[in-house]
Structure formats: structure tokens, C-alpha cells
C-alpha positions, -999 to 999 in steps of 0.1 A, spaced: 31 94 32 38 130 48 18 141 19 -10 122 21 -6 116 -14 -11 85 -28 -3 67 -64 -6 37 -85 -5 15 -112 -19 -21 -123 0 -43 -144 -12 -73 -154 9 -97 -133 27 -90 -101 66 -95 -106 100 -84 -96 107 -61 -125 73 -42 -116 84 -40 -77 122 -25 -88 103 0 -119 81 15 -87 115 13 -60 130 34 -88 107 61 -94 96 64 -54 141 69 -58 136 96 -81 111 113 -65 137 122 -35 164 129 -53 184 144 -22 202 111 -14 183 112 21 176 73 31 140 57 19 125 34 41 93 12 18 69 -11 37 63 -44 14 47 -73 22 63 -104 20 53 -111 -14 85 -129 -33 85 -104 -60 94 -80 -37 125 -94 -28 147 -108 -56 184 -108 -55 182 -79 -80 157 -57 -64 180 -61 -27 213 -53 -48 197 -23 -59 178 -9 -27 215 -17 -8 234 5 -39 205 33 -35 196 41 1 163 22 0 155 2 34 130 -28 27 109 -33 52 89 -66 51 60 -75 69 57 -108 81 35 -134 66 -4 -127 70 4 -98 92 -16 -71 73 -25 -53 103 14 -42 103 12 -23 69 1 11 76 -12 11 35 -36 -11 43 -57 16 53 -63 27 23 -74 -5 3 -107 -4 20 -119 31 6 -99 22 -26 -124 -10 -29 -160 12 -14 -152 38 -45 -143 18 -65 -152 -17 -69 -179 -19 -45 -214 -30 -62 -200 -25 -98 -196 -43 -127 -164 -31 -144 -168 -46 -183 -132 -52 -185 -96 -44 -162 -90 -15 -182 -123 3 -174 -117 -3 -134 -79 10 -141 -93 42 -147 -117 42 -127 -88 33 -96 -70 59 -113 -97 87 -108 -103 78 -76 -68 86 -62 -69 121 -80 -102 125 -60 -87 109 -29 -55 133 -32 -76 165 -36 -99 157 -5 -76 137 19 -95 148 47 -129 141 35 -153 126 57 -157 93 39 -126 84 33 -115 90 69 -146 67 80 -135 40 52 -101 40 65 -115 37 102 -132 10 92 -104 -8 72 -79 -7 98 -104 -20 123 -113 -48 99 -77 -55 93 -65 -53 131 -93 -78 141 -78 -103 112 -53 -110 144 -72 -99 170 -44 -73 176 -50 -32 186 -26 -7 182 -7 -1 214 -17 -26 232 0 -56 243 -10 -90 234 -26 -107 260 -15 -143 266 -43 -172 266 -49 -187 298 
């Protein structure tokens, strides 16, 4: 995140062995011991016996976000360019073709962070996503009357 560098990788199926193969090499990619905090959703895979014996062992905080509470996951910011460059208005013949074509798209995104677009795409995902709860950054919830 202090980057702004982002990466990824599809699988075929979501699953615990996938979540603990990406803990492992966002481990090894701060190899100085230093604590790693990761923001997950609540997603079950995320947080198997294994995968919490192995964060507690390596440093690695998990930080879940409630159930349906998006607006609290700072990455979901990015989904909403990912999906305008990407899968917006296109016919992708098969999962492999749009895995490359999600894959060329962060290499673009990394190289023009600051870009125009994909500051206005995040804008508008993260207004999208706040106004799932009817929530704003900062700002107290008001209480119904």
C-alpha cells in the first residue's frame, strides 16, 4: 500500500490454501521481521485454523472486516477501476483471456498510479461502496429519529 503498487492472481476457486500461499509471499516480501497487518474480509477461507496458526507464528495481524461492511476495506477502491478496464462492456471468450487481461491492467495501473482515470474510478468506487451503508468517512453515524 505505501507503494501504491498493487498485485494479483485468479485461481479457480477461492480457498484456505490460496489465502495462506498469498499470506506467505506478502511474508516474504518484508523479510525484516517488522509486523504485517492484512485487511481480509470475512470470507471463511481466510480464516482457517491453519492460516491463524501461521499469521500468530509469523508476525502477520488479520484484520477482518465485518460481514457486508465493504466500505471498511480500504482495497475496495480499487475493484471499481479493476472492473471499468477491464470487464466493463466486454466479452472475455474464456477466464483465462480476462486473467490476462486483469493481469495487464495492474502493470498499467502500477506504472500510472496517478493517472486521471483511475483516481476518478476510485472516487467513484469508494463513493459507491460508502453509500452501500449510507456511511462517510469521518463522520458519525447519525441515529434515526
Amino acid at each position: 500500500m505505501a507503494d501504491d503498487q498493487l498485485w494479483g492472481v485468479m485461481r479457480r476457486r477461492k480457498g484456505g490454501d490460496h489465502t495462506l500461499s498469498a499470506l506467505k509471499s506478502i511474508r516474504a516480501a518484508r523479510p525484516d521481521g517488522a509486523p504485517i497487518y492484512v485487511i481480509l474480509d470475512n470470507l471463511s477461507a481466510n480464516k482457517t485454523p491453519a492460516i491463524r496458526r501461521w499469521a500468530a507464528r509469523n508476525k502477520v495481524e488479520l484484520c477482518l472486516t465485518p460481514t457486508s461492511a465493504s466500505w471498511a476495506n480500504p482495497i475496495e477502491a480499487q475493484f471499481g477501476p479493476l472492473d471499468t478496464f477491464t470487464m466493463a462492456n466486454s466479452n472475455h471468450p474464456n477466464h483465462t483471456i480476462l486473467a490476462r487481461e486483469m493481469q495487464k491492467y495492474l502493470r498499467w495501473r502500477n506504472a500510472n498510479a496517478r493517472h486521471p482515470d483511475v483516481l476518478a474510478a476510485q472516487r467513484r468506487e469508494r463513493a459507491r461502496v460508502r453509500s452501500e451503508r449510507q456511511h462517510r468517512w469521518g463522520r458519525p453515524r447519525t441515529k434515526a429519529a
